[in-house]
C-alpha positions in Angstrom: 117.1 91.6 -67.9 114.6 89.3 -66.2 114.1 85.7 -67.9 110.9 86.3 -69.5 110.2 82.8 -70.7 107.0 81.6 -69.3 106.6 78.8 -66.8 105.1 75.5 -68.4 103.4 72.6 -66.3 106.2 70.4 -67.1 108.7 73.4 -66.1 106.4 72.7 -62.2 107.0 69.4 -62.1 110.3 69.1 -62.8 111.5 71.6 -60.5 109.9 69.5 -58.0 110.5 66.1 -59.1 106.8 65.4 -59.9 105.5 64.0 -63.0 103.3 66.1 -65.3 99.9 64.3 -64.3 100.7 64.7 -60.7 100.8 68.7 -61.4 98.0 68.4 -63.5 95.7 66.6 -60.4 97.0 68.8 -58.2 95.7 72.0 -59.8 92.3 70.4 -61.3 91.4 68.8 -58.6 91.0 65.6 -59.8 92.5 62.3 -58.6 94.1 61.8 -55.4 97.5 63.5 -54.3 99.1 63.5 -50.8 98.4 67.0 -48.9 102.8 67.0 -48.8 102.7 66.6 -52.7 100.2 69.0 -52.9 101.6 71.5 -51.0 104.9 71.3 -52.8 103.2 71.4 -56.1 101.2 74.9 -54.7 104.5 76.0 -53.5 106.0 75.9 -57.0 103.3 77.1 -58.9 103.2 80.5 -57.0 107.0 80.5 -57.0 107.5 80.2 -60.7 104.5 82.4 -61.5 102.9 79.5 -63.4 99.6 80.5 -65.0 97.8 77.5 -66.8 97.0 77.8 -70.5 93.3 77.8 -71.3 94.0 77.5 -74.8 95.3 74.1 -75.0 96.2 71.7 -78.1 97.1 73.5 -81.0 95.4 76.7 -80.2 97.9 77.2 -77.7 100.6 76.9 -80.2 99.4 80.0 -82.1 100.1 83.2 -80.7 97.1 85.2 -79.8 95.7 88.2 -81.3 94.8 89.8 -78.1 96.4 92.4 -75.9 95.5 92.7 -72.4 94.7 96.4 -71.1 94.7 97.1 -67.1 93.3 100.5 -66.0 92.2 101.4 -62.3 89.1 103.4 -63.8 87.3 104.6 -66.9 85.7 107.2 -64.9 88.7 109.6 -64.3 89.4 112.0 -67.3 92.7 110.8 -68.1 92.4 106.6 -68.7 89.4 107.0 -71.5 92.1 108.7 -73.5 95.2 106.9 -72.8 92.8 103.6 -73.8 92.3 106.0 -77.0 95.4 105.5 -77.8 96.5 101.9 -76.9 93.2 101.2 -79.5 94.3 103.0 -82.0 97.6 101.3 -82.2 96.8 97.9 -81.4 94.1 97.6 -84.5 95.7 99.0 -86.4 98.3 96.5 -86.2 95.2 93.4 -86.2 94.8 93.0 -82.5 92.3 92.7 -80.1 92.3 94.9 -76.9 90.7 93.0 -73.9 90.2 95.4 -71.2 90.2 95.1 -67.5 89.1 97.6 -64.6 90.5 97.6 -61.2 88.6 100.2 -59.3 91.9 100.6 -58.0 91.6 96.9 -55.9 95.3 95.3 -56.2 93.7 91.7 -55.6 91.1 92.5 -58.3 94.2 93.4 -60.7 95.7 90.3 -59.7 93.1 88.5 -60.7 92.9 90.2 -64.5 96.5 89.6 -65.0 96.0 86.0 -64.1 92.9 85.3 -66.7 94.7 87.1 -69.8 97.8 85.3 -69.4 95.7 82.0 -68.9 93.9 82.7 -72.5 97.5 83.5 -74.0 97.7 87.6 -74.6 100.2 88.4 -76.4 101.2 91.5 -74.5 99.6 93.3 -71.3 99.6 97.0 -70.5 98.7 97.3 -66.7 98.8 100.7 -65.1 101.9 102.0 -62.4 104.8 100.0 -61.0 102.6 98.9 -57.4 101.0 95.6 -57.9 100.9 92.5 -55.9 103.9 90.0 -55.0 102.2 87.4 -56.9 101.0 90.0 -59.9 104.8 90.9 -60.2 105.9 87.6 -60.2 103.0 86.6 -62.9 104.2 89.3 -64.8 107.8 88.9 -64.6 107.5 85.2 -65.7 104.4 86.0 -68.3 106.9 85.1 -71.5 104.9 88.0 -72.9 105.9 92.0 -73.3 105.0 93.9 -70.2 104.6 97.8 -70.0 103.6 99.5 -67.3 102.4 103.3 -67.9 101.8 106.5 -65.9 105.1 106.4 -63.8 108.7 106.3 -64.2 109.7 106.4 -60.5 110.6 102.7 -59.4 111.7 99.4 -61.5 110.0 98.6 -64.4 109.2 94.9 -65.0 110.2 95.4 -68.8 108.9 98.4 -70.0 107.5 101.9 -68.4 105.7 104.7 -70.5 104.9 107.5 -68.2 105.8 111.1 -66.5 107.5 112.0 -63.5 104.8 113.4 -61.0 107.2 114.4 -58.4 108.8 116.9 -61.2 105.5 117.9 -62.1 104.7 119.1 -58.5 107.6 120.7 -58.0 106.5 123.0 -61.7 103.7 123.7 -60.5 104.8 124.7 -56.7 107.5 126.7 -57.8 104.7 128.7 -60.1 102.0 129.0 -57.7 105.3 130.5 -55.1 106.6 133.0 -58.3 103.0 134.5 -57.7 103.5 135.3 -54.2 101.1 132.4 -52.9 102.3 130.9 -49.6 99.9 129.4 -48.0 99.2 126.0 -49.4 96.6 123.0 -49.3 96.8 119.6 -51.2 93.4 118.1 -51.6 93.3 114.7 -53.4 92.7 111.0 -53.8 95.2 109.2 -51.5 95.5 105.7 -50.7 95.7 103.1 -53.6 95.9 105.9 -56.1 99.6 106.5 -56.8 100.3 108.9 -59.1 97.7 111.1 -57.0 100.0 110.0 -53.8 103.4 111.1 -55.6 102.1 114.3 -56.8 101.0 114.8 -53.1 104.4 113.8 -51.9 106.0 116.1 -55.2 103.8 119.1 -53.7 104.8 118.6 -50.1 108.7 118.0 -50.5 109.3 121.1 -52.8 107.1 123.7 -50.1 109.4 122.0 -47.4 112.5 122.8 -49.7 111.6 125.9 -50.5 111.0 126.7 -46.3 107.3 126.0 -46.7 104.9 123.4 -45.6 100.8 122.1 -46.0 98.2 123.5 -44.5 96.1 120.3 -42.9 94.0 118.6 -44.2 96.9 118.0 -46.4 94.8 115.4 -48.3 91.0 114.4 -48.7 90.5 110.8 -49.7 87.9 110.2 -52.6 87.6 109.6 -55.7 88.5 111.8 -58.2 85.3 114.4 -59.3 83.4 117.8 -59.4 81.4 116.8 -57.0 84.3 115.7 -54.2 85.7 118.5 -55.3 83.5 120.7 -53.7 83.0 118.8 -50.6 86.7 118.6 -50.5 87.2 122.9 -50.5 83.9 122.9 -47.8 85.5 120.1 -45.2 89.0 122.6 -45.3 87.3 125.5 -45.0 85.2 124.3 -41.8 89.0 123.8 -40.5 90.6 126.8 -41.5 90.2 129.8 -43.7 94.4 130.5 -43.8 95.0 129.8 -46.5 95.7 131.0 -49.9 96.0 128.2 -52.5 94.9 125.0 -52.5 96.6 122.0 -55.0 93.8 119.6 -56.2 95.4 115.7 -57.0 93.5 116.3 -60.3 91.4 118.8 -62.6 87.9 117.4 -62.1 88.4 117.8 -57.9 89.8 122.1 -59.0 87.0 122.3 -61.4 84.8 121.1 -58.3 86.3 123.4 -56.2 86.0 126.6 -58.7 82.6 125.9 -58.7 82.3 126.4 -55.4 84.1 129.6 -54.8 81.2 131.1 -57.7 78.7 130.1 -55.3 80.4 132.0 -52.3 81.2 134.9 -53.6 85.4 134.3 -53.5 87.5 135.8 -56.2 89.6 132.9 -57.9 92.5 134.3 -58.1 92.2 136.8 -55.4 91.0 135.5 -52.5 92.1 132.1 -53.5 94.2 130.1 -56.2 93.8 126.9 -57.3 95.4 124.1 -59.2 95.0 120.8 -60.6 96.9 117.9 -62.5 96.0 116.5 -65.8 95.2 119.2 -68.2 91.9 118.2 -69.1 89.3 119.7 -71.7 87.1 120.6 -69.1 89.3 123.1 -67.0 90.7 124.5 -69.9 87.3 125.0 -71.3 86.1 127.5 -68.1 86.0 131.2 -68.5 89.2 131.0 -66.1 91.4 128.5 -67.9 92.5 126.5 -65.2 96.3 126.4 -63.7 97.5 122.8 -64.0 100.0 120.4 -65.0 99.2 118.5 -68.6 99.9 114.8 -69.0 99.4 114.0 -73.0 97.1 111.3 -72.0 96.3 110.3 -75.3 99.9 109.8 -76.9 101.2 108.0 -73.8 98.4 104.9 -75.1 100.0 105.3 -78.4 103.5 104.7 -77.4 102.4 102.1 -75.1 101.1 100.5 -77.5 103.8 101.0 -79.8 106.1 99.3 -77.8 104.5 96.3 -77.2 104.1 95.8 -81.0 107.6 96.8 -81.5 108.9 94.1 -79.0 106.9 91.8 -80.7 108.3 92.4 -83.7 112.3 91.5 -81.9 113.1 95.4 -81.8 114.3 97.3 -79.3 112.8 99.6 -76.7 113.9 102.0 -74.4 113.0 100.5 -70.4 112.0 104.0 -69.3 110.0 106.6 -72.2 109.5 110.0 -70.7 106.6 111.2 -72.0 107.3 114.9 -70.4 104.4 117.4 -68.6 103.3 120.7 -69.5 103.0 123.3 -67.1 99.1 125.4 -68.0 99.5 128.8 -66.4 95.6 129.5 -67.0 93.6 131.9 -64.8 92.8 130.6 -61.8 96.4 131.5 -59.9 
């Protein structure tokens, strides 16, 4: 397991053979320091992942009542629950969740992880295993519990909570196929959003195994929503009509999509199938129940949370929890 004891300024110095108030000039600024000095005291800050403690004096010997909480966005369906969850936990147990929102920018993520370390958080939950060098190695070295949610394909920093979304694919392929569809689409947000990416990937590698492929565009990149959703289902149909079922990245893009095919007159299932990820309230809440794959959003927070507070308390946790997916058969395939 990694060293999790976290970087001090005097841990900087030494490592360099600097004293402590050369460090300290260094990274405030104040006093004078040769540019060689202060390049090997920069070069051994970022390689130790050294975070400077805002709460100085005693303060900093107190551990902190706050957790920090890293989505990518409290717009999508699934995070406003899974933050459910982690706040539920957490207060009950007396702390305070500080919460951070990425918009899905790595640097901006960076910079989150950096402030709630440097205020002392006694635990962070931060969102997939893709983050920047210097994130990773802030979080590696944090001295803090770390657990990462929504994925459990990579290498955990200490703890992941999460589904496998390449499995989840494949469920939902090999259902969509048992129906007799064969003509496929994958429509969904691309780019920095990962577990939209793996569940395009899942999708793509199972129609290949099974002697299939995707239909181009195999992907439309925007953010998840009802209303990209429909623009998503108009820009492939101005490409192509051949085809028979179309994969949304996620259940507010299908409900988008269903909409659609009302207003056109198209028989869903019939003339086309659709399905989503996520298992939200709002596809399962249409006259056609929507086809999808459901995450338990809400209970993935919990044991998140959970863990921290248990590896808080000196006991032991699994690296990897599998929080499992459910495949929805609903109406719309």
């Amino acid at each position: 397991m990694t060293d999790i004891s976290r970087a001090t300024q005097k841990d900087v110095a030494r490592s360099i053979g600097v004293s402590d108030m050369t460090v300290s000039r260094v990274l405030t600024g104040r006093g004078t320091v040769s540019a060689r000095t202060r390049k090997k005291v920069l070069a051994a800050v970022e390689a130790m992942g050294y975070v400077k403690n805002r709460m100085a004096g005693s303060l900093a010997l107190s551990r902190s009542n706050q957790m920090g909480v890293i989505l990518p966005s409290m717009r999508v369906g699934i995070f406003p629950e899974v933050l459910a969850g982690i706040t539920q936990e957490l207060e009950k147990a007396g702390y305070n969740p500080v919460i951070g929102v990425t918009d899905y920018d790595l640097n901006r993520e960076e910079s989150l992880v950096e402030s709630l370390l440097s205020w002392n958080a006694a635990g962070i939950i931060v969102n997939d295993f893709v983050h920047t060098n210097r994130t990773k190695k802030l979080l590696e070295k944090a001295g803090v519990p770390v657990v990462e949610i929504m994925q459990l394909s990579g290498d955990p920093i200490r703890q992941c909570v999460g589904f496998d979304h390449s499995a989840a694919a494949h469920a939902l392929v090999d259902h969509l196929l048992a129906k007799g569809y064969r003509r496929f689409a994958f429509l969904g947000w691309h780019g920095t959003q990962f577990a939209a990416s793996a569940r395009f990937a899942g999708v793509r590698d199972c129609l290949s195994a099974r002697g299939h492929s995707l239909i181009a565009p195999s992907y439309f990149d925007a953010p998840p929503g009802v209303h990209e959703g429909r623009e998503g289902l108009t820009r492939l149909f101005e490409k192509t009509r051949d085809i028979d079922a179309v994969v949304f990245g996620n259940d507010l893009m299908a409900v988008g999509a269903l909409f659609l095919c009302d207003e056109l007159g198209l028989r869903v299932p019939g003339d086309l199938g659709i399905a989503g990820f996520g298992g939200l309230d709002i596809g399962q809440a249409l006259p056609r129940k929507l086809t999808t794959i459901r995450f338990p959003r809400l209970e993935v927070g919990q044991r998140a949370a959970r863990t921290l507070l248990n590896t808080l308390a000196g006991q032991s946790a699994p690296p990897v929890t599998d929080m499992k997916f459910e495949l929805i058969a609903g109406q719309t395939s």
